[in-house]
N, C-alpha and C positions, 0 to 999 in steps of 0.2 A: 937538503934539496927542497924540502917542504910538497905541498899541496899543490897540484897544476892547479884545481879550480880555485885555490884561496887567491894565485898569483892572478888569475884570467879576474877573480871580485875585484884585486886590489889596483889592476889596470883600468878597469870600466870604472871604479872610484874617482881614481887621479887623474882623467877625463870628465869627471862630473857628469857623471852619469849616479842614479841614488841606484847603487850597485849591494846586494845581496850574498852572503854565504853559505848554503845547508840551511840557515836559518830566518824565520819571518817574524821576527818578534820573540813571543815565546817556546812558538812551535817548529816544527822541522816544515819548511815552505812545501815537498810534494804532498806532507797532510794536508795542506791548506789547499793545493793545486787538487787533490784527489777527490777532498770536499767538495770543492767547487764542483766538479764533474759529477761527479755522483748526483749533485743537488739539480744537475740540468743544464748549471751554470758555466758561464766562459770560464775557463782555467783560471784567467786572472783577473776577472775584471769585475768579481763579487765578492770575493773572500778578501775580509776586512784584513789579514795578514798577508796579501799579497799586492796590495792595493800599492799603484805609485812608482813600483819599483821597473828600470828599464835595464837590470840587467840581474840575470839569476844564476852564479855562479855555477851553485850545484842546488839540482831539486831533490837527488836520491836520498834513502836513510841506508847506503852501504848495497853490497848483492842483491839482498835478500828481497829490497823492497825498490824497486826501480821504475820509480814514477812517469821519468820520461821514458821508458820502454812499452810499458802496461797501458800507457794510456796517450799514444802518439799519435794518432788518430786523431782524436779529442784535442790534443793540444794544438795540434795542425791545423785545425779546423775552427779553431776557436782564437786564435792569433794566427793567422795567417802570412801577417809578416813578420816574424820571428824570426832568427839567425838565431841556428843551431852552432855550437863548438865541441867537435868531438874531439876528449883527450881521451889518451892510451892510458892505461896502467898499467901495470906489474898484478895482476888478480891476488896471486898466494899473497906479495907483500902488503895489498892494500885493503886487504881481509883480515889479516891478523890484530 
């Protein structure tokens, strides 16, 4: 079955859009998103790992650390035209 977000990266890909997965380089992108925030800064439009990119598959690192929950506010307000994609999961299965 795979990943919804890896599928929803590899559509905005194959559209040619510079499309993103979990990951910004070498970091997990809600670090990069979180940074930015924290520093004052737009979510995306400072942080050298986030830079460029018009599609972000998944920003979280898992449950535990949910960037676009913690800090929706901030991202709302900081990209204002954004398009959000809510997928569902399976919690137990996508935890383990």
């Amino acid at each position: 079955m795979g990943s919804t977000s890896l599928h929803i990266h590899s559509y905005f890909d194959c559209g040619g859009y510079k499309s993103v997965h979990w990951k910004c380089g070498k970091r997990y992108c809600g670090e990069c998103i979180e940074d930015a925030i924290q520093a004052g800064s737009s979510p995306l439009s400072t942080s050298k790992c986030t830079k460029n990119f018009g599609s972000y598959a998944q920003i979280d690192r898992g449950p535990e650390h949910l960037v676009q929950v913690n800090y929706l506010n901030e991202i709302l307000h900081g990209v204002p035209n954004a398009t959000f994609i809510l997928t569902f999961r399976n919690m137990t299965n996508w935890y383990k």
